[in-house]
C-alpha positions, 0 to 999 in steps of 0.5 A: 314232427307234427303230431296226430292233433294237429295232423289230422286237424289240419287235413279234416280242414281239407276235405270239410265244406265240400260242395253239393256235387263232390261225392267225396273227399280224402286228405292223405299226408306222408312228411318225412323229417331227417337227415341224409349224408353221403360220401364218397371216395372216402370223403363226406361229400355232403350232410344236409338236414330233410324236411319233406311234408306232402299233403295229397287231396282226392275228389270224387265227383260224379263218380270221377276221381282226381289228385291234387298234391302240394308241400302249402300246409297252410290254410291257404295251401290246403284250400288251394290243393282242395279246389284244384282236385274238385275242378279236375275231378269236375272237369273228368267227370264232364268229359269222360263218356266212358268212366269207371265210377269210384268204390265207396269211401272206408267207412270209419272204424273207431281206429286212428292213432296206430302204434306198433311195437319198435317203429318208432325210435326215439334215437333215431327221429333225434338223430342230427346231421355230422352223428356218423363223421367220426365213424367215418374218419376211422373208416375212411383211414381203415380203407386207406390202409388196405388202399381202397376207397369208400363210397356209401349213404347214412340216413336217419329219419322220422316218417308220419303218415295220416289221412282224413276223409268226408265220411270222418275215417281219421288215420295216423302213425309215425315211424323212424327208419335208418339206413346204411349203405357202405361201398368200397371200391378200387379200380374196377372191383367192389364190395358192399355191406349195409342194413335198414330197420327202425332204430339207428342203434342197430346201424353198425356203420363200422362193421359195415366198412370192414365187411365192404373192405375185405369184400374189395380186397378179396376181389382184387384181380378177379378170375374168369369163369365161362357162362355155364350153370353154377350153384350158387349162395345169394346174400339177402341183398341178391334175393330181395333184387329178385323178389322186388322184380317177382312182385312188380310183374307176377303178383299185381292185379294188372298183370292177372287182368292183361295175362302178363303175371306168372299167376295169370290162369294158375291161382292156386297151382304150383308156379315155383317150389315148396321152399318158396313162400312169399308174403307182404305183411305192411305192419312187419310182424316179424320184427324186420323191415320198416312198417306201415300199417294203412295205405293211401286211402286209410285201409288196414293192411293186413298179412298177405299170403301170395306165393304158399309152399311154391303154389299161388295164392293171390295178389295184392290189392285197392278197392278199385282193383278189388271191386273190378276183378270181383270175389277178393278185398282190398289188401290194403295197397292203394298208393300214389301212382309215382309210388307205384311201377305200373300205377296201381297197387304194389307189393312193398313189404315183401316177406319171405319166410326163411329156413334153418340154415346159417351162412356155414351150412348153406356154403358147406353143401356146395362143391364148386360155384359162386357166392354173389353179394347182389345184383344190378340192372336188373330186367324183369320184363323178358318175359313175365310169364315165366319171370325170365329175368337177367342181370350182373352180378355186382359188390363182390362175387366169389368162387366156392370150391369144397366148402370154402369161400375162395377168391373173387371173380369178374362180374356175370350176367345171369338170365334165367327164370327165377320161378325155375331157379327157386323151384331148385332152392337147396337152402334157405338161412333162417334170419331175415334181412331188409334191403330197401326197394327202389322206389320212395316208399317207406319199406322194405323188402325181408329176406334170407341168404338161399342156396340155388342150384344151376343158376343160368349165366349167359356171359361175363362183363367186361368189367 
């Protein structure tokens, strides 16, 4: 790792000395050291160490911004990358009639080395390639015994990420995540189980295989069930699925300025129901998720509270969508455009707070209906309005009958608006579980295990 003197020394090199015409100048980076393993049909397919420093620059001239990004941190490299985001940000700035000029740079604040309780582990930043291979043997040998196959990732790592900018705001924080996905798998049926969090110490790969083995065998010879309405308990894996669709078309900027949000016109009134609140909260107050206290223009984040008790609140913002939309702040949510789905400002650490209930008392109070592990091919984009989403079940779906977990069904596609769908939430657990997203952020989606009542299934798949 590099470490905050001489992170921020070299990025201060980066955006000093600039010329008479460049209004502003930001030197964001985000490096990534690690180690990454992946196996598959109960094999290490392969270990490799990671190392993965990113320096991005911004320019501003004449009210134009434009990026630049390279992996050269020497002094060569970083004058290079400088240069490049000048002449491009010259080159928009002589071109473009019609240009929304840039919101003013973060003034500095006196904060720049951030340090949050248990984001770093030291465990884990030492964690070296082959640390999960004996793990894995004796896993791999309890899947055989049972006759399926296992199939999964183990990823340790350090992440560091600092910005330096032309007005002297200085940031930096360093952070560690682990993460463990185990898949088992035979013929056409599957289980799964797996956590992501700070600390490699709390990965317990053994019991993961356990859980993904049972999940397969349970599912072994799956019944059939015709589409229909089903209450239905969703482990956290299902539920962060669906909040990640929720935030990336209901609670952008983007969506309230074209009308495509859920939000659009409705702020401050009921869209969902009272069980439901959803929060972002990028520094991980609650002692679950990976955090990340900046965003890529050195602006704190802070909680934000975006769906309260069922009722909209707000959504999440940069400068830029703060400044145009007027009346609101930066949220603290300017990123990189590939970090993004639409190229703007995200949700990433999506919190929604649980309930009272344990995984007993959510599957006591249901008669006859489903248990579902997760979701795949997900499609959000239906209609955002209404958050009308579908998608199959996956990893292990089982029947309920009275109470008790039964055995496993062939996978189904459910379409429904999930507003709907949570305004009939009967349950919600009361411990948080972080699910990574779909995109390279460091972060992670927290939530409970819910119980909804009539969740639409349209059809059944075919495998």
């Amino acid at each position: 790792m590099f470490g905050s003197d001489r992170l921020l020394e070299l990025l201060g090199r980066a955006v000093g000395d600039r010329a008479a015409d460049v209004d502003h100048l930001e030197a964001s980076f985000h490096g990534l050291e690690g180690q990454f393993t992946r196996f598959g049909c109960s094999t290490v397919l392969y270990s490799s160490d990671v190392f993965d420093p990113k320096v991005t620059v911004r320019a501003v001239v004449g009210g134009c911004a434009a990026d630049a990004t390279t992996t050269d941190l020497t002094a060569d490299g970083l004058r290079a990358v400088r240069d490049q985001a000048i002449a491009t940000a010259r080159s928009v700035a002589q071109s473009s009639a019609r240009r929304r000029p840039a919101p003013e740079p973060v003034a500095p604040d006196g904060v720049s080395v951030i340090d949050l309780p248990n984001a770093f582990d030291d465990a884990t930043a030492a964690t070296e390639s082959g640390a999960v291979f004996g793990t894995l043997a004796s896993a791999f040998a309890q899947a055989d015994a049972h006759g399926v196959a296992l199939a999964g990732r183990y990823v340790t790592g350090a992440h560091e990420r600092a910005i330096a900018t032309s007005t002297g705001l200085v940031r930096y924080f360093r952070s560690t995540a682990a993460d463990a996905r185990v898949y088992a798998t035979v013929d056409r049926v599957s289980g799964m189980c797996g956590d992501i969090g700070p600390a490699v110490g709390k990965l317990d790969v053994a019991r993961f295989a356990d859980v993904a083995i049972e999940k397969c065998v349970r599912s072994k010879d799956p019944m059939e069930l015709a589409p229909g309405a089903y209450d239905v308990i969703l482990e956290p894996a299902a539920v962060a699925e669906l909040c990640e669709w929720l935030g990336l078309v209901g609670l952008t900027p983007r969506g309230l300025e074209d009308g495509t949000s859920f939000l659009a016109g409705r702020l401050g009134e009921a869209v969902t129901g009272d069980r439901v609140t959803l929060l972002d909260d990028g520094r991980c107050a609650r002692g679950v998720g990976l955090p990340m206290p900046f965003d890529r223009e050195g602006v704190l984040k802070r909680e934000v509270v975006l769906i309260e008790g069922g009722v909209g609140r707000t959504v999440v913002h940069d400068r830029d969508t703060a400044a145009r939309l007027g009346g609101c702040a930066s949220t603290g949510h300017a990123v990189q455009k590939e970090e993004s789905f639409d190229g703007g400002p995200t949700p990433s650490h999506l919190v929604f707070l649980p309930g009272d209930d344990t995984a007993e008392t959510l599957l006591a109070r249901v008669e006859r209906g489903l248990w579902i592990t997760s979701f795949h091919y997900v499609n959000g984009l239906l209609d955002p309005r209404r958050a009308l989403m579908t998608g199959l079940t996956r990893h292990g779906t089982f029947a309920i009958a009275d109470g008790r977990l039964g055995r496993g069904v062939r996978n189904l596609r459910f379409t429904d608006s999930v507003l709907e769908a949570f305004a009939r939430i009967d349950g919600v657990g009361r411990e948080l579980q972080a699910s990574a997203p779909g995109w390279g952020l460091a972060s992670a989606t927290s939530v409970p295990m819910l119980l909804i009542r009539g969740l639409e299934f349209t059809g059944a798949s075919a495998e």
